[in-house]
mmCIF file as Biopython writes it, N, C-alpha, C and O atoms, coordinates in Angstrom:
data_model
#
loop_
_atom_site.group_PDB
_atom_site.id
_atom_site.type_symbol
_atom_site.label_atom_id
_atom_site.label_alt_id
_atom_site.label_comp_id
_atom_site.label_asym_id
_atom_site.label_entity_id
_atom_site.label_seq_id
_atom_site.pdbx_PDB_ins_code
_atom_site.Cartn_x
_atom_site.Cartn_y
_atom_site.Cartn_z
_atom_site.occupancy
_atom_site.B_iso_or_equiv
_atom_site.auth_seq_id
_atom_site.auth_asym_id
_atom_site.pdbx_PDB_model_num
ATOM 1   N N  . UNK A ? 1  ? 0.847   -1.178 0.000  1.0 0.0 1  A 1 
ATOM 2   C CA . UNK A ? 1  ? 0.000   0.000  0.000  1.0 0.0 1  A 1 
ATOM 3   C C  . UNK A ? 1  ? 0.886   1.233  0.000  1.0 0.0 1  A 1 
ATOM 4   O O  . UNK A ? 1  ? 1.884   1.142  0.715  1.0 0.0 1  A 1 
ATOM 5   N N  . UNK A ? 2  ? 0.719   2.327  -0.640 1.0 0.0 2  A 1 
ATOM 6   C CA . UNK A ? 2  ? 0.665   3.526  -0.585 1.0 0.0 2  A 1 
ATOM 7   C C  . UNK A ? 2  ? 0.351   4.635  -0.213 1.0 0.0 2  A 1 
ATOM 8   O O  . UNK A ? 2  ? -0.718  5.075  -0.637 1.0 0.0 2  A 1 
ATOM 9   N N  . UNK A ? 3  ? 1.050   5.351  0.574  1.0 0.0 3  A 1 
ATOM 10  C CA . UNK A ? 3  ? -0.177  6.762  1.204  1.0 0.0 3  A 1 
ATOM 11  C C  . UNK A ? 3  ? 0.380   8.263  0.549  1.0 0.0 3  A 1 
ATOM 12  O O  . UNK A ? 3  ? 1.527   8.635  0.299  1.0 0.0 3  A 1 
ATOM 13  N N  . UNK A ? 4  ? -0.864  8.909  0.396  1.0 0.0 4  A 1 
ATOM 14  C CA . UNK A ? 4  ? 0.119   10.291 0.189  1.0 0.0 4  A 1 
ATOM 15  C C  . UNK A ? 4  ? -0.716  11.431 0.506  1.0 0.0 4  A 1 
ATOM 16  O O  . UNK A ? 4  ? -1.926  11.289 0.328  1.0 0.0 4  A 1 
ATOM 17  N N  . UNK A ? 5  ? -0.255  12.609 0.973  1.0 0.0 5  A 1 
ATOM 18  C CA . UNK A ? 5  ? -0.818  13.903 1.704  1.0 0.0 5  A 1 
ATOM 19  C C  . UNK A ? 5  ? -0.927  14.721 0.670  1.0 0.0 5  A 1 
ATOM 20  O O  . UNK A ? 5  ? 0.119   15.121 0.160  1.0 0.0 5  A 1 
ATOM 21  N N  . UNK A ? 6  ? -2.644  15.299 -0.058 1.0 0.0 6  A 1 
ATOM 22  C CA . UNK A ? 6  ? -2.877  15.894 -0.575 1.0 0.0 6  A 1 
ATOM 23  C C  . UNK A ? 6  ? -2.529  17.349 0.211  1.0 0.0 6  A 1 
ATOM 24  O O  . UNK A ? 6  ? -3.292  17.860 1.031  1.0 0.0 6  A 1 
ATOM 25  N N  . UNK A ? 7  ? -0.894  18.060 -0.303 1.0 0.0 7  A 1 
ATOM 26  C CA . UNK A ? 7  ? -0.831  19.546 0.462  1.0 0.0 7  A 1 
ATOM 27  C C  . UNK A ? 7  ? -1.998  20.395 -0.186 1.0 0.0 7  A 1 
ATOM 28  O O  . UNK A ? 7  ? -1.544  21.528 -0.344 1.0 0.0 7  A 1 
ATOM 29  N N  . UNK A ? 8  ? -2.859  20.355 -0.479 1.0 0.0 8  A 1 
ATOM 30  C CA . UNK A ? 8  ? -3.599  21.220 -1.150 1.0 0.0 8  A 1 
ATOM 31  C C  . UNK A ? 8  ? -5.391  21.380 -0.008 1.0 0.0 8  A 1 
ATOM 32  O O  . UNK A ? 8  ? -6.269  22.237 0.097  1.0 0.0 8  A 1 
ATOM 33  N N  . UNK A ? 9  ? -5.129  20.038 0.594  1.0 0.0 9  A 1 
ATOM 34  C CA . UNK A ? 9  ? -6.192  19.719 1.571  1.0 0.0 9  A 1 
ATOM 35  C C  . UNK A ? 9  ? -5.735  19.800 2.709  1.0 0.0 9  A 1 
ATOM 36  O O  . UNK A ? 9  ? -6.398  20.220 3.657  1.0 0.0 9  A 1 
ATOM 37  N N  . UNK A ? 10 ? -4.830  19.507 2.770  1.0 0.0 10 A 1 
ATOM 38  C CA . UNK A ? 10 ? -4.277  18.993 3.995  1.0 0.0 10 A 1 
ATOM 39  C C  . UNK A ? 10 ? -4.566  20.952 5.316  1.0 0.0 10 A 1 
ATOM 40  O O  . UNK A ? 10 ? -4.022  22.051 5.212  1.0 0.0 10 A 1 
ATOM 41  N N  . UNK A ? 11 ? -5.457  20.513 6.164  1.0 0.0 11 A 1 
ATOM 42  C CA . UNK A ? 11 ? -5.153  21.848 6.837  1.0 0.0 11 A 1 
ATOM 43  C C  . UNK A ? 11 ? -4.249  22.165 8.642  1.0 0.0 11 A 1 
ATOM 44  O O  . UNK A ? 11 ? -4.313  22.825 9.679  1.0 0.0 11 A 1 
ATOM 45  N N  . UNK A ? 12 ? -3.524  21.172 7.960  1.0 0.0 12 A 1 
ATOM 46  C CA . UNK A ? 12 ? -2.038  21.157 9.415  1.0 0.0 12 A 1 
ATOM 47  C C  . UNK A ? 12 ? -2.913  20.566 11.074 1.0 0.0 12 A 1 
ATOM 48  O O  . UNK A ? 12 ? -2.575  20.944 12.196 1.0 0.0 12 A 1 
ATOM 49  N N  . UNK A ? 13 ? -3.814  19.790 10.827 1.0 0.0 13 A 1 
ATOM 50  C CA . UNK A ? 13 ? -4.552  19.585 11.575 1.0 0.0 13 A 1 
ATOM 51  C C  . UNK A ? 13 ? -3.841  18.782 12.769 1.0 0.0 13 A 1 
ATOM 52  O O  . UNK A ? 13 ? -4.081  19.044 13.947 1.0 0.0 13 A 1 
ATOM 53  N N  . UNK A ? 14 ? -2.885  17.716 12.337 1.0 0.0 14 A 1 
ATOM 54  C CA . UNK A ? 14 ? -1.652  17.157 12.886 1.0 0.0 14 A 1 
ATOM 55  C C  . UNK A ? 14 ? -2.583  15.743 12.807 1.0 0.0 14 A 1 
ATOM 56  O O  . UNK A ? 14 ? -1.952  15.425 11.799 1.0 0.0 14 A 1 
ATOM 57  N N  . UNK A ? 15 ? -3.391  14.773 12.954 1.0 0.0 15 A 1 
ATOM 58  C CA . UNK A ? 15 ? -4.337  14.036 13.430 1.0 0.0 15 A 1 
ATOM 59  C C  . UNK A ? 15 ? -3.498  12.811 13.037 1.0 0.0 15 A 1 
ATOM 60  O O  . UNK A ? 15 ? -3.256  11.998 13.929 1.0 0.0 15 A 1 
ATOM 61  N N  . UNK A ? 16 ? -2.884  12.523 11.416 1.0 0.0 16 A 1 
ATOM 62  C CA . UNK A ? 16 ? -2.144  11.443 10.797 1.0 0.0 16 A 1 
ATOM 63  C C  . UNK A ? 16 ? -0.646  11.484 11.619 1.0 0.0 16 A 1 
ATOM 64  O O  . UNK A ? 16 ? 0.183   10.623 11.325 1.0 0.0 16 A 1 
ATOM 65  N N  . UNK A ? 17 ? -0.329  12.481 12.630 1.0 0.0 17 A 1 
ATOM 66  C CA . UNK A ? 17 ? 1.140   12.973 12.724 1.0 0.0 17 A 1 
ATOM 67  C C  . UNK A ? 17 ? 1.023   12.325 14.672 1.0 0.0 17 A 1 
ATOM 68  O O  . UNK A ? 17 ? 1.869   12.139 15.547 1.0 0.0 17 A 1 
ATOM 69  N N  . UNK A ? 18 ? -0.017  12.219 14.624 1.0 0.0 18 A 1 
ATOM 70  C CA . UNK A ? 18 ? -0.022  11.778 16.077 1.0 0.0 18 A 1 
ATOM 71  C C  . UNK A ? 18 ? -0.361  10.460 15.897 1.0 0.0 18 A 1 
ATOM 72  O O  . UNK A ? 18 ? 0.334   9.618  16.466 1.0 0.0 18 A 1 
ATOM 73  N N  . UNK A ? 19 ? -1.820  9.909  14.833 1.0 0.0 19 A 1 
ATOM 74  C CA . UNK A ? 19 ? -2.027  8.869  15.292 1.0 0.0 19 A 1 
ATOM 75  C C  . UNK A ? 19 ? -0.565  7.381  14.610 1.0 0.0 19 A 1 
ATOM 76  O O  . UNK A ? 19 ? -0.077  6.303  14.950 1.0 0.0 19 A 1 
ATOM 77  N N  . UNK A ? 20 ? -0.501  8.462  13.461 1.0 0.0 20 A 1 
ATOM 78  C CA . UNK A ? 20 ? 1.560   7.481  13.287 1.0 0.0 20 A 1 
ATOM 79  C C  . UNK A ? 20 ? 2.113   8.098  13.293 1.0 0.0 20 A 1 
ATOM 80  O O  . UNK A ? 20 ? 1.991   8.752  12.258 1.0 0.0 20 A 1 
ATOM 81  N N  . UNK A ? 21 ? 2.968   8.517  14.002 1.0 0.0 21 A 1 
ATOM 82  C CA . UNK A ? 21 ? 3.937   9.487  13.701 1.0 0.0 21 A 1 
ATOM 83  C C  . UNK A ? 21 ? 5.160   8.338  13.168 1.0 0.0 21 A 1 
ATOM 84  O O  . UNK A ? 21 ? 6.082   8.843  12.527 1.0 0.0 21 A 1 
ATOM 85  N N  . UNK A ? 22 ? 5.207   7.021  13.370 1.0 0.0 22 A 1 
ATOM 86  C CA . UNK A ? 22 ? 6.046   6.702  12.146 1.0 0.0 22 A 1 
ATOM 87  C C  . UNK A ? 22 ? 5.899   6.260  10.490 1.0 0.0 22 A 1 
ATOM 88  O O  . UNK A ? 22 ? 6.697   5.561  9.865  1.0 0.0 22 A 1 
ATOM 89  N N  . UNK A ? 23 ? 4.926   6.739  10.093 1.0 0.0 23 A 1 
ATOM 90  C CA . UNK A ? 23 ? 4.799   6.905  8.842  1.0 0.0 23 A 1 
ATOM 91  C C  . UNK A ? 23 ? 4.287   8.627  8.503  1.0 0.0 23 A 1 
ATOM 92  O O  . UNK A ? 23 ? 4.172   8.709  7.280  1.0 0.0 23 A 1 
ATOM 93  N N  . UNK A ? 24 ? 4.099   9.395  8.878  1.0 0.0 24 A 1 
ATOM 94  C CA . UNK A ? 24 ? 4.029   11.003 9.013  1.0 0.0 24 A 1 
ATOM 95  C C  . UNK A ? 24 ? 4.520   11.948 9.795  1.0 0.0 24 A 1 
ATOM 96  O O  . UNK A ? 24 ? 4.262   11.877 10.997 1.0 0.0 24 A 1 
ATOM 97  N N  . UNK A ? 25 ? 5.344   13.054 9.286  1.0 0.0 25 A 1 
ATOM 98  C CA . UNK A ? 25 ? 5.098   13.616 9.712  1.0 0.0 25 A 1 
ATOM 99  C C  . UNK A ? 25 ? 5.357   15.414 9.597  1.0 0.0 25 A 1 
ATOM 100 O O  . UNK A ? 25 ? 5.984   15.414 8.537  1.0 0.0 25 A 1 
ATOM 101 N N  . UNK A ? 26 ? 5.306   16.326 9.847  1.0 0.0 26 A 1 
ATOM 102 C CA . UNK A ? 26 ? 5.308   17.587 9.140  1.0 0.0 26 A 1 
ATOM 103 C C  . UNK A ? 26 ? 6.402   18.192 8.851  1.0 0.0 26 A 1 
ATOM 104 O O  . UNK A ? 26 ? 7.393   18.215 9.581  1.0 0.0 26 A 1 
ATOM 105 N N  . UNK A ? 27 ? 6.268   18.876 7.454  1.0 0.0 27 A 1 
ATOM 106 C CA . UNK A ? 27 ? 7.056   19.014 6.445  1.0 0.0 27 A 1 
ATOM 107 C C  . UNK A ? 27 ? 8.074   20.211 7.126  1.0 0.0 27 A 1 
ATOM 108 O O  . UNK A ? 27 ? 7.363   21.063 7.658  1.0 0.0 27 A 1 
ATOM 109 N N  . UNK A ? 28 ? 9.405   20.496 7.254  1.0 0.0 28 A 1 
ATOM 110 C CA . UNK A ? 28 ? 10.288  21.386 7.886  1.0 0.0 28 A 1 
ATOM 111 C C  . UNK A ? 28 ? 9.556   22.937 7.523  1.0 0.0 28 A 1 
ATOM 112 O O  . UNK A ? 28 ? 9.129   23.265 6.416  1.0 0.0 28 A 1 
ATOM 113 N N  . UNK A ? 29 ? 9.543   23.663 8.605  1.0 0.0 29 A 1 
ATOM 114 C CA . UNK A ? 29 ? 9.109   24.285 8.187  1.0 0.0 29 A 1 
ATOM 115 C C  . UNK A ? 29 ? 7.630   24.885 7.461  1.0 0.0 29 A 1 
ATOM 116 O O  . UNK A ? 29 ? 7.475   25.726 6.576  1.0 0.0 29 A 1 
ATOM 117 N N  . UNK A ? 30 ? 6.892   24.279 8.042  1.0 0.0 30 A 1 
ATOM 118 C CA . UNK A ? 30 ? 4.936   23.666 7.797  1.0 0.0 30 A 1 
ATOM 119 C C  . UNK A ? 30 ? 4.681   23.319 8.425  1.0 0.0 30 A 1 
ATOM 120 O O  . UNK A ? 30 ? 5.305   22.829 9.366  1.0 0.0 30 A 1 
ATOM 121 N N  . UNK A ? 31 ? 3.616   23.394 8.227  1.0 0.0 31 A 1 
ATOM 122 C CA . UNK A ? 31 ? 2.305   22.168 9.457  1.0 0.0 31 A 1 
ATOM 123 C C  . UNK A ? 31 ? 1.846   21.593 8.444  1.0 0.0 31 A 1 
ATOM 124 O O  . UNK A ? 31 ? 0.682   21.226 8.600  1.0 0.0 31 A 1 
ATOM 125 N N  . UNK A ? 32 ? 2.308   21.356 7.427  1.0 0.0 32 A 1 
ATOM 126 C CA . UNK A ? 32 ? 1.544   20.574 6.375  1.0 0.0 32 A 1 
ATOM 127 C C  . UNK A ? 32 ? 2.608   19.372 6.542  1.0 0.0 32 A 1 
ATOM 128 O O  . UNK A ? 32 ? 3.838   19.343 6.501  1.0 0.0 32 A 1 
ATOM 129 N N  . UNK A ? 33 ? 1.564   18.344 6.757  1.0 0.0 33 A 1 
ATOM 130 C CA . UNK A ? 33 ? 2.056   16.582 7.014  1.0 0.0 33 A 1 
ATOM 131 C C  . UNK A ? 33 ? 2.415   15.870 5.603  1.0 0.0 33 A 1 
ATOM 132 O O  . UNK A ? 33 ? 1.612   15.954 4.674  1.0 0.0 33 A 1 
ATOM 133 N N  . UNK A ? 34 ? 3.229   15.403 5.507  1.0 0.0 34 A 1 
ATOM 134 C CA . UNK A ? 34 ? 4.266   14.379 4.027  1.0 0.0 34 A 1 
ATOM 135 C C  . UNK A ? 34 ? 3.976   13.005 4.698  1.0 0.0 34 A 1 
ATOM 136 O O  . UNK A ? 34 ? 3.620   12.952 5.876  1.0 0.0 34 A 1 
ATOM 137 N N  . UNK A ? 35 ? 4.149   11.786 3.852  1.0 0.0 35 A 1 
ATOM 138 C CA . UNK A ? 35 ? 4.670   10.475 4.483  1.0 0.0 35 A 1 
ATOM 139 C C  . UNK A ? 35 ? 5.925   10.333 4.212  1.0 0.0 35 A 1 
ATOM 140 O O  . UNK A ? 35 ? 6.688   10.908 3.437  1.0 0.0 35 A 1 
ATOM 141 N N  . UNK A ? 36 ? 6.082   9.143  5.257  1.0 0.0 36 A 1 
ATOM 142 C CA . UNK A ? 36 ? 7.617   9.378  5.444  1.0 0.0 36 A 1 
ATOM 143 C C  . UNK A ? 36 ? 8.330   7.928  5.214  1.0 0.0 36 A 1 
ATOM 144 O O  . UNK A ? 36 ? 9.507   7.664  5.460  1.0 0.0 36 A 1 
ATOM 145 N N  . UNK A ? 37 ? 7.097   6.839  4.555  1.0 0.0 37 A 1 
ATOM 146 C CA . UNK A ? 37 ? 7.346   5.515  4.290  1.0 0.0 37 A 1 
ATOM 147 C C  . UNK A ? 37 ? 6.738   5.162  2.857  1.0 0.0 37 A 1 
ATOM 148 O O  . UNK A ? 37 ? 5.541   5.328  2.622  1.0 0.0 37 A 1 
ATOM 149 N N  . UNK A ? 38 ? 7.298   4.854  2.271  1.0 0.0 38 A 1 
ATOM 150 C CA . UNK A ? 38 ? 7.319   4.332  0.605  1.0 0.0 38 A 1 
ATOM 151 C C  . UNK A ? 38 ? 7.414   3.362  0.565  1.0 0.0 38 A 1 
ATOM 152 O O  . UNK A ? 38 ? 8.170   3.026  1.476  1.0 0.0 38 A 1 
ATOM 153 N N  . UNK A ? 39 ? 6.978   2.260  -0.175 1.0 0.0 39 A 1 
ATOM 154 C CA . UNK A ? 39 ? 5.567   1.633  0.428  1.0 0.0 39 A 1 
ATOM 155 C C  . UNK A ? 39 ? 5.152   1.646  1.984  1.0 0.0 39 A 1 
ATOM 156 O O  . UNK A ? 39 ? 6.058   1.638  2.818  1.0 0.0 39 A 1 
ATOM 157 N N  . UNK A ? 40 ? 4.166   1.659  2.287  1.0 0.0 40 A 1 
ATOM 158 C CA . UNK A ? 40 ? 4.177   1.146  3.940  1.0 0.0 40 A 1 
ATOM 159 C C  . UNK A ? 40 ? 4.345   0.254  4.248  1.0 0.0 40 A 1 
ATOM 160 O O  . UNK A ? 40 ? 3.945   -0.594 3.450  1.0 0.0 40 A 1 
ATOM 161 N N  . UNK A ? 41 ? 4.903   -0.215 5.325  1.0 0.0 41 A 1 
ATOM 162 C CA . UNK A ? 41 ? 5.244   -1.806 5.551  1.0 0.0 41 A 1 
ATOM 163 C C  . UNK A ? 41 ? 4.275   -2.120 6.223  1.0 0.0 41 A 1 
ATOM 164 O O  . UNK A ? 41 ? 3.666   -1.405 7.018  1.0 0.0 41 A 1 
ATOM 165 N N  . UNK A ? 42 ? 4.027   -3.460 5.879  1.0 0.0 42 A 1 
ATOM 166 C CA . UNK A ? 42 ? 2.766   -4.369 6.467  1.0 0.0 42 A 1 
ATOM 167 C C  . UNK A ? 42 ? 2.148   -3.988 7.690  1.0 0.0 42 A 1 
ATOM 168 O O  . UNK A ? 42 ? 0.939   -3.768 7.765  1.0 0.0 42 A 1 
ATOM 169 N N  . UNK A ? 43 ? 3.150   -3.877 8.920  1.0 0.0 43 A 1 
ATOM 170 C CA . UNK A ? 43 ? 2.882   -3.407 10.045 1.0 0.0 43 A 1 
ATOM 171 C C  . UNK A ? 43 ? 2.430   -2.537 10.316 1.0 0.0 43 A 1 
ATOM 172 O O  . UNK A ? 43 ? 1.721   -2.511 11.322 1.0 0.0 43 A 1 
ATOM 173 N N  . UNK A ? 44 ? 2.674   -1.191 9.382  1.0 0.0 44 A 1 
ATOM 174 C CA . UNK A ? 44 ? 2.008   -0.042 9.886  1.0 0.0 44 A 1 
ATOM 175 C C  . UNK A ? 44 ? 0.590   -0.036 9.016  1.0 0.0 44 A 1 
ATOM 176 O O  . UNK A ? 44 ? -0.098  0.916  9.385  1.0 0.0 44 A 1 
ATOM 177 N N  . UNK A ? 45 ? 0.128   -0.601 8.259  1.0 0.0 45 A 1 
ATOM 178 C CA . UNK A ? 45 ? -1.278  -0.338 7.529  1.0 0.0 45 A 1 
ATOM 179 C C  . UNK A ? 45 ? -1.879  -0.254 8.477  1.0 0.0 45 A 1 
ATOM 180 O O  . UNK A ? 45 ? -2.345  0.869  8.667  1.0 0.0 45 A 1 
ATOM 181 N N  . UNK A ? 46 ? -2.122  -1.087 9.310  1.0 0.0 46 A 1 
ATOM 182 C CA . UNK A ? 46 ? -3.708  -0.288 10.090 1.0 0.0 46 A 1 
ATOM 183 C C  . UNK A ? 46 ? -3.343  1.039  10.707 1.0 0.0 46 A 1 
ATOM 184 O O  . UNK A ? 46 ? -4.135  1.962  10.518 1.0 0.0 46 A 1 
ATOM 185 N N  . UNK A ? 47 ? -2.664  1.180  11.150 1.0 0.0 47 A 1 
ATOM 186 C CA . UNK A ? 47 ? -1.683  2.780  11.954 1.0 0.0 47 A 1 
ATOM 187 C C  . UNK A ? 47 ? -2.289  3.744  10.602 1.0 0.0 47 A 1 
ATOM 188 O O  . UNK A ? 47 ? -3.043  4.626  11.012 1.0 0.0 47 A 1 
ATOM 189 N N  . UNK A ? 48 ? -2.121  3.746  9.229  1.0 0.0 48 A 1 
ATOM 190 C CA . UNK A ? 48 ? -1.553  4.762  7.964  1.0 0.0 48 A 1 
ATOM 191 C C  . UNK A ? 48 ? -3.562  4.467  7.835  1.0 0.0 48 A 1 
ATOM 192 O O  . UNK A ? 48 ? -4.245  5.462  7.593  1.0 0.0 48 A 1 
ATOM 193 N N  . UNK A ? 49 ? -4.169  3.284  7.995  1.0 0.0 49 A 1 
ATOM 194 C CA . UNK A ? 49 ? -5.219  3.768  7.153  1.0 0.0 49 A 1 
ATOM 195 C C  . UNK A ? 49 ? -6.148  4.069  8.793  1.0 0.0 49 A 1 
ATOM 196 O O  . UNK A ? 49 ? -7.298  4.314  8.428  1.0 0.0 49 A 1 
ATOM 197 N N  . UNK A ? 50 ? -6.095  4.143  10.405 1.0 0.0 50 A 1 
ATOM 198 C CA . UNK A ? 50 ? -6.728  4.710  10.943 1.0 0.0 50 A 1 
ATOM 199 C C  . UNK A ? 50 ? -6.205  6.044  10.935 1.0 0.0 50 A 1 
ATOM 200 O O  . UNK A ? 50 ? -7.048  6.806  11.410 1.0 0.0 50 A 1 
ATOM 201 N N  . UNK A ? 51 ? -4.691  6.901  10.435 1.0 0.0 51 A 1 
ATOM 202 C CA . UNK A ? 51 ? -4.868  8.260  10.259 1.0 0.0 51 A 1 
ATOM 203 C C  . UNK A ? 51 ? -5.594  8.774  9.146  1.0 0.0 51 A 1 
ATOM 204 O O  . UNK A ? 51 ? -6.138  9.877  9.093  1.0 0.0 51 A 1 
ATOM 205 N N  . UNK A ? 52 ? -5.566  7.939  8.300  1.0 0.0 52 A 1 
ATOM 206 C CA . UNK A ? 52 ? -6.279  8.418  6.956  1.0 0.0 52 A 1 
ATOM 207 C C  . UNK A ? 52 ? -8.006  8.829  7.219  1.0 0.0 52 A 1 
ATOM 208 O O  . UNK A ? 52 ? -8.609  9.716  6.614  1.0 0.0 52 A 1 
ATOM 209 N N  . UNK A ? 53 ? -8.544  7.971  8.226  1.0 0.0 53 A 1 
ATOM 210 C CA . UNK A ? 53 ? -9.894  7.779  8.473  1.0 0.0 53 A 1 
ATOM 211 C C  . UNK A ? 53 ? -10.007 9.158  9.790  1.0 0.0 53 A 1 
ATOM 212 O O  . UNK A ? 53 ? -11.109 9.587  10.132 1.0 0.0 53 A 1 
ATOM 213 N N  . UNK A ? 54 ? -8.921  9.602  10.286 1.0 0.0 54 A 1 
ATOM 214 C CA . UNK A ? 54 ? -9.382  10.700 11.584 1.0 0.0 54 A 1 
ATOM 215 C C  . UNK A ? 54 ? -8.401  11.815 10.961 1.0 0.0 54 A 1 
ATOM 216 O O  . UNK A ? 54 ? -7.887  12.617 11.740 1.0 0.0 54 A 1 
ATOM 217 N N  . UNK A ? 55 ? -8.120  11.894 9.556  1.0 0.0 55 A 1 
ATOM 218 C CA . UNK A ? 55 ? -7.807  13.422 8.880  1.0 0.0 55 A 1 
ATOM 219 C C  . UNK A ? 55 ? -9.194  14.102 8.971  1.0 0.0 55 A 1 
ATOM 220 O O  . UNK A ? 55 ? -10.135 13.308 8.999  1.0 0.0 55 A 1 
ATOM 221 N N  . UNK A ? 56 ? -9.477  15.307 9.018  1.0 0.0 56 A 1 
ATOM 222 C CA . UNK A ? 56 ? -10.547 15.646 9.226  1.0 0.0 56 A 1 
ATOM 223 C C  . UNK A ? 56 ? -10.554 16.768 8.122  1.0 0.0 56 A 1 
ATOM 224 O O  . UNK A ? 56 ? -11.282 17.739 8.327  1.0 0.0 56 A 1 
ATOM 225 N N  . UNK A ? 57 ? -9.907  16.726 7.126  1.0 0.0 57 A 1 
ATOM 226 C CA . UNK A ? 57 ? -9.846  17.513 5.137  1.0 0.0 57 A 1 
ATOM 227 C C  . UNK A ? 57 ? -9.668  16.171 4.671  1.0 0.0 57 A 1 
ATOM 228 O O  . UNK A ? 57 ? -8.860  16.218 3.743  1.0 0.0 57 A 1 
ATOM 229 N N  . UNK A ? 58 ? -10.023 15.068 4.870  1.0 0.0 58 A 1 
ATOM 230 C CA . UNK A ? 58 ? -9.651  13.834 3.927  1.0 0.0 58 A 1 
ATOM 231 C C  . UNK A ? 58 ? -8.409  14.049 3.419  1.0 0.0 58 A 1 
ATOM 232 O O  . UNK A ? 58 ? -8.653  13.689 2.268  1.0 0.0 58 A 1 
ATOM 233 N N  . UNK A ? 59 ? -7.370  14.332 3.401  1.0 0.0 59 A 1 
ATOM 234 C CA . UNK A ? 59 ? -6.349  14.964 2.724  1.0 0.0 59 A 1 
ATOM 235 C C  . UNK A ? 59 ? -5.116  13.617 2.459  1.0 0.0 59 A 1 
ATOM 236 O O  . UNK A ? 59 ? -4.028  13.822 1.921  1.0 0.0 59 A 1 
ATOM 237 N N  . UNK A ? 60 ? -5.593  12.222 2.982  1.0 0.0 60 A 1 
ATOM 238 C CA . UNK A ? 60 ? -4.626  11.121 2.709  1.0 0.0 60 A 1 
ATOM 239 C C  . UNK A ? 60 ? -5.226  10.785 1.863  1.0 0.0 60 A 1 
ATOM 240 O O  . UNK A ? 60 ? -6.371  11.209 1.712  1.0 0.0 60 A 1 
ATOM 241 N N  . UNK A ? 61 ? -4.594  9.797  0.908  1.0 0.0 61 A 1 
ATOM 242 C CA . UNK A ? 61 ? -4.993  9.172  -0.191 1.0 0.0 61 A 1 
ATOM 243 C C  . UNK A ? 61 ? -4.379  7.997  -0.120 1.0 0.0 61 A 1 
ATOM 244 O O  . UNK A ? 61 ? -3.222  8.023  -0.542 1.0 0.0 61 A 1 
ATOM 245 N N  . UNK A ? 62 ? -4.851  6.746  0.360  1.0 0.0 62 A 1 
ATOM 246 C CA . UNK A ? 62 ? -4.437  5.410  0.316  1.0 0.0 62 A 1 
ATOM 247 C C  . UNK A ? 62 ? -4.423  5.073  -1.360 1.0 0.0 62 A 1 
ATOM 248 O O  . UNK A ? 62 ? -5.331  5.425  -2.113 1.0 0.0 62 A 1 
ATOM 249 N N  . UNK A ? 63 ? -3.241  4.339  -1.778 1.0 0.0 63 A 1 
ATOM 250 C CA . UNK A ? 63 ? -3.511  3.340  -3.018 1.0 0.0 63 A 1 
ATOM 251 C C  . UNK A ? 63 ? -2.962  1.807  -3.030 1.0 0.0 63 A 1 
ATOM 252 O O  . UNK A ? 63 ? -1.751  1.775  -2.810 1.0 0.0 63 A 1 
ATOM 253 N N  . UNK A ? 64 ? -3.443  0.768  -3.195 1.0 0.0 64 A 1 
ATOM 254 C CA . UNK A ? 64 ? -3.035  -0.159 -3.328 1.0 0.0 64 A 1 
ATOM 255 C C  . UNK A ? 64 ? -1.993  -0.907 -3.679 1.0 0.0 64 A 1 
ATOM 256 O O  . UNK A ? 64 ? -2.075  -2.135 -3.641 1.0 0.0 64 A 1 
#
């Protein structure tokens, strides 16, 4: 799986940056959140898709 932070939605809310902070987290200098794992590893999917589900701009984009 794949995740990625629409910066265009994304409104620095932090929500993906707390609930993983090891697959997110904000960009130097921003409050706008990046991922920080290419692919995700097995282990963290449920972690990457319960931040995806408590972004509150939808602003992750899971892909398969």
């Amino acid at each position: 799986m794949r995740a990625h932070v629409d910066p265009l939605k994304c409104r620095t809310a932090g929500e993906c940056v707390k609930a993983c902070p090891e697959a997110f987290r904000f960009l130097e200098g921003s409050k706008k959140a990046t991922v920080t794992r290419d692919p995700i590893p097995p282990g963290l999917m449920e972690k990457v898709c319960q931040a995806a589900t408590l972004c509150p701009a939808n602003a992750i984009v899971l892909q398969p």
